[in-house]
C-alpha positions as CSV (number, residue, x, y, z in Angstrom):
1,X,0.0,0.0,0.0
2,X,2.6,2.4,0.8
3,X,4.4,1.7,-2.1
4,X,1.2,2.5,-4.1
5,X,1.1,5.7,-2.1
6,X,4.8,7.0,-3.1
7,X,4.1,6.5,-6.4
8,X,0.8,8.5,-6.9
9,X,2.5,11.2,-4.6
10,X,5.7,11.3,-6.8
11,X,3.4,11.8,-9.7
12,X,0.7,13.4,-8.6
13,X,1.1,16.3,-11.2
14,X,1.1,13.8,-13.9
15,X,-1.8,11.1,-12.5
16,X,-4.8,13.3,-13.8
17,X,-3.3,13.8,-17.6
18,X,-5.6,10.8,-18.7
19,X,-8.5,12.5,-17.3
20,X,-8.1,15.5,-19.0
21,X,-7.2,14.1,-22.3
22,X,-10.7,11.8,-21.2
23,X,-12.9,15.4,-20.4
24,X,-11.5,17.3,-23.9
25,X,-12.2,14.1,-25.7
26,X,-16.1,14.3,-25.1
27,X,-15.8,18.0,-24.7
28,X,-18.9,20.4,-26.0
29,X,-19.1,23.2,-24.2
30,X,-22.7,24.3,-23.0
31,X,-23.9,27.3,-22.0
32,X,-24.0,28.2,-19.2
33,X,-22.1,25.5,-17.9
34,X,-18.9,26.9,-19.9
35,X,-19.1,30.1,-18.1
36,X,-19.7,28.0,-14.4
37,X,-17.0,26.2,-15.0
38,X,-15.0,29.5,-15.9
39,X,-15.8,30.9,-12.7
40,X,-14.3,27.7,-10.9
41,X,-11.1,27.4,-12.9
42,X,-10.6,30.8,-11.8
43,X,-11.5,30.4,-7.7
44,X,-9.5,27.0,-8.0
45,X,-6.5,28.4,-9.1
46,X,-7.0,31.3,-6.8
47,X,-7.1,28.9,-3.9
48,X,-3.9,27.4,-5.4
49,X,-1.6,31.0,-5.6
50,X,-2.4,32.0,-1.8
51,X,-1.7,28.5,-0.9
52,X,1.6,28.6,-2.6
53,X,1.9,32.3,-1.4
54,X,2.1,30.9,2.0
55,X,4.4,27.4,1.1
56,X,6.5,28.6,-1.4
57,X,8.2,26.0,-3.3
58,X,8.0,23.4,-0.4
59,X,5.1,21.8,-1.5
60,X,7.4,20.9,-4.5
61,X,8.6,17.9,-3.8
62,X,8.5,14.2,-4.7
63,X,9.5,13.5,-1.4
64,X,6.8,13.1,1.5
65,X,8.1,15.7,4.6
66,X,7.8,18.9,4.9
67,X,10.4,21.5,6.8
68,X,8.2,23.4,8.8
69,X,3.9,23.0,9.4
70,X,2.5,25.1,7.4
71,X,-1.1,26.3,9.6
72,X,-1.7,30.0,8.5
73,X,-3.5,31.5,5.8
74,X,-5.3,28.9,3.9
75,X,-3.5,25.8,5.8
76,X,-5.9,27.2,8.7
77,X,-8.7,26.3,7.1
78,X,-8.1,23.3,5.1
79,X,-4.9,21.0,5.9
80,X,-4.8,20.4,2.0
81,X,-5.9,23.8,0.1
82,X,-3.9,22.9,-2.5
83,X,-5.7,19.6,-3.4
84,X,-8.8,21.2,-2.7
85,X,-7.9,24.0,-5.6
86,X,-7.6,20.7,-7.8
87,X,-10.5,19.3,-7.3
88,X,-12.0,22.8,-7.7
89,X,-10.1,23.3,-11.3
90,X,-10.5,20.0,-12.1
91,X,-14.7,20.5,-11.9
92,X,-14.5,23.2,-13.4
93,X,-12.4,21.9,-16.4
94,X,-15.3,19.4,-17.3
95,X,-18.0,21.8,-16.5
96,X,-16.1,24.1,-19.0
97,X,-15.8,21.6,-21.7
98,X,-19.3,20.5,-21.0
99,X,-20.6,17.4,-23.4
100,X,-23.2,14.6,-23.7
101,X,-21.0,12.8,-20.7
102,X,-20.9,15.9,-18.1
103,X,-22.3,14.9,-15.3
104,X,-20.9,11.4,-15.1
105,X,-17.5,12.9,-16.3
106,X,-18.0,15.4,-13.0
107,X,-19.0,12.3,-10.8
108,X,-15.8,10.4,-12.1
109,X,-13.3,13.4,-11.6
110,X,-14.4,14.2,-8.5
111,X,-14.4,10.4,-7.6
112,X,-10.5,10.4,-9.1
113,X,-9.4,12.9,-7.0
114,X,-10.8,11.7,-3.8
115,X,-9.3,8.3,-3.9
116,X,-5.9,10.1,-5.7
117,X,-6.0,12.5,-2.4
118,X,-7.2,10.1,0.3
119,X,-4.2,7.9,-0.9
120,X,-1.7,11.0,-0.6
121,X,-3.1,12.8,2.6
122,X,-2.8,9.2,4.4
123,X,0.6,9.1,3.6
124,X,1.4,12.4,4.2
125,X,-0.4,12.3,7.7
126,X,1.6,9.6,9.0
127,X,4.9,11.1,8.3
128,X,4.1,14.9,9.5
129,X,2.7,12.9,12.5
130,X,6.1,11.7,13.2
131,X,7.8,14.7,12.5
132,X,5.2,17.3,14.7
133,X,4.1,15.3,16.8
134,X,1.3,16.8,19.4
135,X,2.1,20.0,17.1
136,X,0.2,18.0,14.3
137,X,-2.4,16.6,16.1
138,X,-3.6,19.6,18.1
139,X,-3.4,21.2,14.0
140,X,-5.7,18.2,12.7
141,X,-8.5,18.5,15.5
142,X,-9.2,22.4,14.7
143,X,-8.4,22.3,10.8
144,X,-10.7,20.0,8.3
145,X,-8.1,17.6,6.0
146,X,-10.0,18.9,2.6
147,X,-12.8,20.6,2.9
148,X,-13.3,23.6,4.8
149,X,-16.1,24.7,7.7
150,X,-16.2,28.0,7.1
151,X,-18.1,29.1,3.9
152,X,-15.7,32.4,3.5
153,X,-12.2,32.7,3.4
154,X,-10.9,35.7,5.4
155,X,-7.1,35.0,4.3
156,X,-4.5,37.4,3.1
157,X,-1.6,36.5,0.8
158,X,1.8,36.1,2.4
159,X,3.7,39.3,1.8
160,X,7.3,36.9,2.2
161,X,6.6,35.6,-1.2
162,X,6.5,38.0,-4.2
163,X,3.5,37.7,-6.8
164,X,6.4,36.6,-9.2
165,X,8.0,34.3,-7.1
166,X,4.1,32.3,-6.3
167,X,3.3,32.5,-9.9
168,X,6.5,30.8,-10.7
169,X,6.1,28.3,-8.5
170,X,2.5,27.6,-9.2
């Protein structure tokens, strides 16, 4: 299993390529689903930049570990505001693209990225729990692991990383 793990974590960027080629194949955009799924490409990848804002390039890595615990910002909301962009994007994507298939194409990428996150976050738990310790479990009982409580985000980008420096990374 955890050899499984390490290898959709290690390609996590690359893992959901099928999917799209998949969601473009059937694509027909629809109106006003194209513009819906506009708006959440957009919020998505807006969840993404003040998450990195706040990592930086540490959630870069094909390597499991982290240096520091990231819980400011959107990482006091959601543990995983990264994935959660994803799955935002990602829905947004198919919405966008639209098609005779849309809502089972929605169902299925939002059923991807659940398992492709449940078996990442697992194996990312484990090891921040060994390296934070009660740090890391006091984090996980105020903070949701993907989707947030709060229906507003009150979170200002981190002024230690340039808008340049975030959209590089990102």
């Amino acid at each position: 299993m955890k050899r499984i793990q390490n290898f959709i974590f290690s390609n996590r960027s690359y893992t959901p390529i099928p999917l799209l080629i998949f969601i473009l194949y059937f694509s027909s955009p629809i109106f006003p689903f194209f513009l819906i799924g506009l708006f959440l490409i957009f919020f998505g990848e807006i969840i993404r930049i003040m998450s990195v804002s706040f990592a930086g390039g540490i959630t870069r890595t094909t390597k499991v570990g982290a240096p520091k615990l990231m819980t400011k910002g959107p990482y006091s909301i959601t543990r995983n505001p990264l994935y959660l962009g994803n799955i935002t994007i990602y829905s947004g994507v198919v919405l966008f693209a639209g098609g005779p298939l849309i809502w089972e194409l929605l169902l299925f990428t939002f059923i991807f990225f659940i398992f492709q996150y449940y078996m990442i976050i697992s194996l990312e738990e484990r090891t921040l729990r060994k390296l934070f310790k009660i740090k890391y479990i006091k984090y996980c009982s105020k903070v949701p692991r993907l989707f947030p409580k709060k229906l507003y985000w009150n979170v200002k980008i981190n002024q230690s990383n340039t808008i340049l420096k975030t959209f590089k990374t990102e």
